[in-house]
C-alpha positions in Angstrom: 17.8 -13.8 43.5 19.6 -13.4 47.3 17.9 -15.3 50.0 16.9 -11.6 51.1 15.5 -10.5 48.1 12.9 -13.9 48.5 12.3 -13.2 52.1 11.1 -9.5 51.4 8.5 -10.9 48.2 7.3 -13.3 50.5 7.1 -10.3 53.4 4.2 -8.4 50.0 0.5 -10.0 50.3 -0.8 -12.0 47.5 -3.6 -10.3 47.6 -2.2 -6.4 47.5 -0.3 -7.2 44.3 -3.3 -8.6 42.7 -5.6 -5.7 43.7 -2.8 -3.0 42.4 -2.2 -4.6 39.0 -2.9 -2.2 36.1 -4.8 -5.7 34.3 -8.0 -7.1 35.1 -7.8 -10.2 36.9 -10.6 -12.9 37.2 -11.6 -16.3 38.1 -14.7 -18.0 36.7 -16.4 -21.0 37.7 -19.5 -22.4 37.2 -20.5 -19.6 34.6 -20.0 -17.2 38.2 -17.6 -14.7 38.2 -15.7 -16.5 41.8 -13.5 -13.2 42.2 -12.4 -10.7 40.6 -10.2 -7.4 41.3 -11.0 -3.7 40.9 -9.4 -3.1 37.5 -11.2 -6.0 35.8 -14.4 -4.8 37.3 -13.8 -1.0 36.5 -13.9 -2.6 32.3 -17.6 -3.4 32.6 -18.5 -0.5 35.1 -18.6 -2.4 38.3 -17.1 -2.2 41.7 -15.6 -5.9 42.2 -17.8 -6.1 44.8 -20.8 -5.9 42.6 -19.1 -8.6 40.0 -18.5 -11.4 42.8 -21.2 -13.7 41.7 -22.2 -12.0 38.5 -22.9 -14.4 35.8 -21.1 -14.3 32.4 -24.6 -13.8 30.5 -24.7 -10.2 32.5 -21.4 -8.8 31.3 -21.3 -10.2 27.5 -23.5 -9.4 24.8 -26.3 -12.0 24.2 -24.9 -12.9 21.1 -21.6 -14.0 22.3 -22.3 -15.4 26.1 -22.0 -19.1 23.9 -18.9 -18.2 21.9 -17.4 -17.1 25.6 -18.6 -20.6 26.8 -17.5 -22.5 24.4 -14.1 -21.2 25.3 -14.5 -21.5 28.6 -15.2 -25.3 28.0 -12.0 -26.2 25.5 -9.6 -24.4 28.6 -11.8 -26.7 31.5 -11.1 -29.7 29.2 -7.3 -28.9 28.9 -7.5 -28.7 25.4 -5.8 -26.4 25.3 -5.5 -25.1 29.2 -4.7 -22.0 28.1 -6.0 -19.7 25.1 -5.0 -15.9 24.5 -7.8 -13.7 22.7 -9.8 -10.4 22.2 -13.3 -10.7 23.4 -16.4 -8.6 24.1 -17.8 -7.5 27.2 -21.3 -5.3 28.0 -20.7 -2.2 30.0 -23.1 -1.8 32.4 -24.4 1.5 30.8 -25.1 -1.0 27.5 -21.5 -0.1 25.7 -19.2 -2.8 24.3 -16.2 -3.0 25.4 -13.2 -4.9 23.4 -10.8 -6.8 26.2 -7.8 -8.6 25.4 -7.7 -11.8 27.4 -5.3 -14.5 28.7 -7.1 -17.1 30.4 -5.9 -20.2 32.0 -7.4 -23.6 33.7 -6.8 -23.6 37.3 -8.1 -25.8 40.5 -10.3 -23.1 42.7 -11.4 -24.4 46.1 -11.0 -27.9 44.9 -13.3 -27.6 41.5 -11.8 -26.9 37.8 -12.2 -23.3 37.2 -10.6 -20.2 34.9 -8.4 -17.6 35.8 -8.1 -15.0 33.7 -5.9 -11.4 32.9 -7.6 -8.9 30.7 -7.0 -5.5 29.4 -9.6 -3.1 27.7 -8.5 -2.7 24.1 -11.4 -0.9 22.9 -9.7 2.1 22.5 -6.7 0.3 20.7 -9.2 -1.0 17.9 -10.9 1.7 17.1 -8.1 3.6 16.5 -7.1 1.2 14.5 -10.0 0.8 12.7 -9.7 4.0 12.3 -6.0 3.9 10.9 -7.3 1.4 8.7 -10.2 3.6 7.1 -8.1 6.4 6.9 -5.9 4.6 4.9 -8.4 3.0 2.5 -9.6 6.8 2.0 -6.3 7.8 0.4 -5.9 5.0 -1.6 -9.3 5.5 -3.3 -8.0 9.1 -3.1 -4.8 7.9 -4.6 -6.3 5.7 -7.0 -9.1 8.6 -7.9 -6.3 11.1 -8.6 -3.9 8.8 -10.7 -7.1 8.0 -13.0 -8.4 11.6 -13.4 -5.0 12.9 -14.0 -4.6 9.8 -16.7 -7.4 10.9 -18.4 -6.6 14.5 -18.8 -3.2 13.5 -19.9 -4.8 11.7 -22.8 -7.3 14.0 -23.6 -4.2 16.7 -23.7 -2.3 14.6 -25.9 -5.2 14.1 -28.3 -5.3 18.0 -28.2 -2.1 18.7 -28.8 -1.0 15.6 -31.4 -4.5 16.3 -33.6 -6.1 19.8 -33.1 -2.6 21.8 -32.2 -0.6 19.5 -34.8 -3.2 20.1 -37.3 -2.8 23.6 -37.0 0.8 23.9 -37.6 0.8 21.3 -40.4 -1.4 23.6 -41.7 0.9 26.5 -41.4 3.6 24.5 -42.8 1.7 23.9 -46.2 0.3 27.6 -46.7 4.3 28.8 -45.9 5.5 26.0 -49.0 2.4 27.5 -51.5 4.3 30.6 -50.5 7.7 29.8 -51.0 6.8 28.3 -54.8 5.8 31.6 -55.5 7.9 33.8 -54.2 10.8 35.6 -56.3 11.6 37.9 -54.2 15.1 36.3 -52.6 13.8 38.2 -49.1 10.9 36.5 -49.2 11.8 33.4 -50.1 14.6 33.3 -47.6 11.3 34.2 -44.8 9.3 31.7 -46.1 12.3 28.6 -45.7 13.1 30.0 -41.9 9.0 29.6 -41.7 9.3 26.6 -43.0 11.8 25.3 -40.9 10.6 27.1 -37.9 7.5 25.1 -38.1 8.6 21.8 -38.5 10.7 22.1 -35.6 7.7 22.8 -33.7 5.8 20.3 -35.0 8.3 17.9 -34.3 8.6 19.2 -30.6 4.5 18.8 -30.1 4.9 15.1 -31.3 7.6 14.8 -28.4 4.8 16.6 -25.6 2.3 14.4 -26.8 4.3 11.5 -26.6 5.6 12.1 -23.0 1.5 12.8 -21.9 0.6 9.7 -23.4 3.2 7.0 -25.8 1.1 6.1 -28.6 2.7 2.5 -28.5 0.1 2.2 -25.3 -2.5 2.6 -27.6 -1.5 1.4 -31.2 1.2 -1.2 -30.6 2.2 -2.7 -27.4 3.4 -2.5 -24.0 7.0 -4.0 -24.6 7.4 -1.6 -27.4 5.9 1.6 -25.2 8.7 0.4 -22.2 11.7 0.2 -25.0 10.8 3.5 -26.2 11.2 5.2 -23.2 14.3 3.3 -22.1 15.8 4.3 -25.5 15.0 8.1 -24.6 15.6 7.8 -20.9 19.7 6.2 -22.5 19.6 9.2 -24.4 18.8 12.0 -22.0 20.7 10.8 -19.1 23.4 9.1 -20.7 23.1 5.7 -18.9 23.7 2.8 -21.4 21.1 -0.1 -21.0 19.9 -3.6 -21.7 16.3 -5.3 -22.4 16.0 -8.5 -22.2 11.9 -8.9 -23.2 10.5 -12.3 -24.0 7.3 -10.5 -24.1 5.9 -10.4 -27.9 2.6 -8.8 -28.5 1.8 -7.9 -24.9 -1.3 -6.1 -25.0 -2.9 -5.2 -21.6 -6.3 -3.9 -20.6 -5.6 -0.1 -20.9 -5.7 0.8 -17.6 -3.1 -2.4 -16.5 -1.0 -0.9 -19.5 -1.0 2.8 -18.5 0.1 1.0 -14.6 2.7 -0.7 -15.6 4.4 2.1 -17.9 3.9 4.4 -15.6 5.4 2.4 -12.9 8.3 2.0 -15.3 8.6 5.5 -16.1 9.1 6.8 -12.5 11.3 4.2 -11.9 13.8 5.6 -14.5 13.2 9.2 -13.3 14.6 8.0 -10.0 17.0 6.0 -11.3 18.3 9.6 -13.4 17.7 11.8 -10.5 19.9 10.0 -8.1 21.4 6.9 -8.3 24.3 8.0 -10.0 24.1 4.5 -11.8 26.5 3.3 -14.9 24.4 0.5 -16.3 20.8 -0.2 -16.3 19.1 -3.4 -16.9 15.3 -4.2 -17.5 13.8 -7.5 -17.9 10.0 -8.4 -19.0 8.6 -11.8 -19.0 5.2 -13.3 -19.5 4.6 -16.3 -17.2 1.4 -17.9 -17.0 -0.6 -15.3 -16.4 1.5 -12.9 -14.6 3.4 -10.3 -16.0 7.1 -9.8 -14.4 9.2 -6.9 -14.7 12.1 -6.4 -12.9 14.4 -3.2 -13.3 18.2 -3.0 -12.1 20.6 -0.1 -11.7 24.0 -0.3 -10.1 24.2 3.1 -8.7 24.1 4.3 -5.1 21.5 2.5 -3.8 19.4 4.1 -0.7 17.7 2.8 2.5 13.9 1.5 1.6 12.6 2.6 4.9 14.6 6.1 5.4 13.4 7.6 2.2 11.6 11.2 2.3 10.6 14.3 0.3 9.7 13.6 -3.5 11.6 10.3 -3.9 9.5 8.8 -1.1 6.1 9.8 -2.7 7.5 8.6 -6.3 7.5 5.0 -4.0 4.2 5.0 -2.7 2.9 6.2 -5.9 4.4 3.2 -8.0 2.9 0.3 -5.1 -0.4 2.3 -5.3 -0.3 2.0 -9.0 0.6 -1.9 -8.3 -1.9 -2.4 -6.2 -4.6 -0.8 -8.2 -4.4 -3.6 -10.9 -3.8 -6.5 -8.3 0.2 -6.8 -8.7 3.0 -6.6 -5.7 5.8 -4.2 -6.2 9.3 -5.2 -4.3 12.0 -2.8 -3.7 15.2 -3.8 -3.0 18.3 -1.7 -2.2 20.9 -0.4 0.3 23.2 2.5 0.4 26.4 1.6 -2.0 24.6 -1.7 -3.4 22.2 -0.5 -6.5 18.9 -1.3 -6.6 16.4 -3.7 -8.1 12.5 -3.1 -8.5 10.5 -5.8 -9.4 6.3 -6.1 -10.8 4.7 -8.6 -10.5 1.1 -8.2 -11.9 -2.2 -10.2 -13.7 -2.5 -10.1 -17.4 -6.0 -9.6 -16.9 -8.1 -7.2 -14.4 -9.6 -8.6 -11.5 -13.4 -8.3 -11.7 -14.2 -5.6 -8.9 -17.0 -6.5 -6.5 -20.1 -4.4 -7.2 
């Protein structure tokens, strides 16, 4: 800074660039507000003439005038001089007001005393309380949704493995009774297209039925459920793969295993609807109690944080179904480098608070 530059900040009172300042600035001693300028007064509702003398106990809820104290004593004591917090101050028409303060030990007229800067937050919080609130309402939204649509997709595959399989198995044996007694070659020739006909649709229900719910969740276990539809996802995209699971007999509470396939399954649809990727690799361990499983493709990669449209909610929905049964999901990826998803989730279901 010139010589000129000092000479013209020394020409500004003291006192007019305190009184301007956009932050409330105070001094306390004694449990007395000593001074204090208009913006700090203009927090609680006061003119700073009114505050000049006011004691702490007037402008702070009763049941934090000793937490305020307390304070005040640890910066007198130098230990330490200076502390940086959110407090709470009474408006004078009986509101609370939040304040965000910096407050310093200082020598005022000869005696030890605070000086302090503050800024009214209150308005800050709330809205991020509110932030906060409305995010915990679309999780349980999220969370609400994912279950409700997991249980029709079970009850759908029930009706469409037992009651519509049923049927056409049905239809299947009454067209064979036929065909042993036709001998008519027109009709016999009918009955084998029938026949045929209905197998292949019995064989396509089995594939619906699967893809609203494996069976391997329910009868065998998860590892086998997650080769299954790495096997299928090999076969429709035409990605080779590897699975490496030292994993044997992994079975899950039903809703941690319908998580974690799921999670698994949208991470393959991504992977086939565009990474572009030559080679994926899947890995699923058991350690301790945690269950890790990590998913690798070498394709295109993308930017975590610049994702949007369907891809983006296909993310949020696999770290809200992570979350849902206590695990961490990790993405990790850039544009031209692959990317690598990793779970990391209990064995067992956290006991929810009542």
């Amino acid at each position: 800074m010139t010589a000129s530059a000092r000479e013209s900040l020394q020409d500004i009172p003291f006192d007019t660039i305190v009184e301007q300042a956009v932050a409330g600035i105070y001094v306390i001693q004694d449990d007395l507000f000593v001074y204090c300028n208009a913006t700090w007064a203009a927090i609680v509702g006061y003119t700073a003439e009114e505050m000049t003398g006011m004691s702490l106990a007037e402008i702070v809820p009763p049941d934090f005038v000793e937490v305020v104290r307390a304070r005040i004593r640890i910066r007198l004591a130098g230990t330490p001089p200076s502390m940086h917090f959110i407090t709470r101050g009474l408006h004078r028409d009986g509101r609370v007001r939040f304040v965000e303060v910096h407050g310093s030990r200082i020598d005022y007229r000869g005696h030890p005393a605070v000086l302090g800067v503050g800024v009214d937050v209150t308005d800050r919080l709330r809205n991020e309380e509110e932030r906060q609130r409305s995010r915990e309402q679309l999780q349980a939204l999220a969370a609400y949704t994912a279950n409700k649509l997991e249980a029709q997709r079970l009850a759908l595959a029930r009706d469409v493995h037992d009651v519509l399989g049923g049927m056409l198995t049905s239809i299947k044996m009454d067209a064979t009774r036929i065909q042993r007694r036709a001998d008519n070659p027109e009709v016999l020739a009918l009955t084998q297209d029938l026949i045929a006909l209905t197998q292949q649709t019995i064989d396509t229900v089995k594939q619906i039925s699967e893809a609203l719910r494996p069976s391997a969740l329910d009868h065998l276990d998860l590892s086998v459920a997650l080769a299954n539809e790495l096997r299928a996802f090999s076969q429709r995209a035409g990605v080779p793969h590897t699975l490496d699971a030292d994993a044997p007999a992994l079975r899950l509470a039903p809703e941690h295993a319908t998580a974690v396939y799921r999670i698994f399954q949208e991470a393959l649809t991504n992977v086939s609807r565009h990474a572009g990727a030559r080679q994926v690799d899947v890995r699923l361990r058991v350690e301790g109690e945690r269950l890790r499983l990590s998913l690798h493709d070498d394709g295109c990669g993308f930017d975590p944080e610049a994702r949007d449209g369907s891809s983006a909610l296909g993310l949020l929905s696999m770290r809200e179904r992570a979350r849902e049964i206590g695990g961490e999901l990790h993405i990790h990826s850039a544009p031209g480098a692959g990317t690598r998803l990793m779970l990391d989730a209990p064995l067992h279901p956290e006991p929810r608070p009542a």
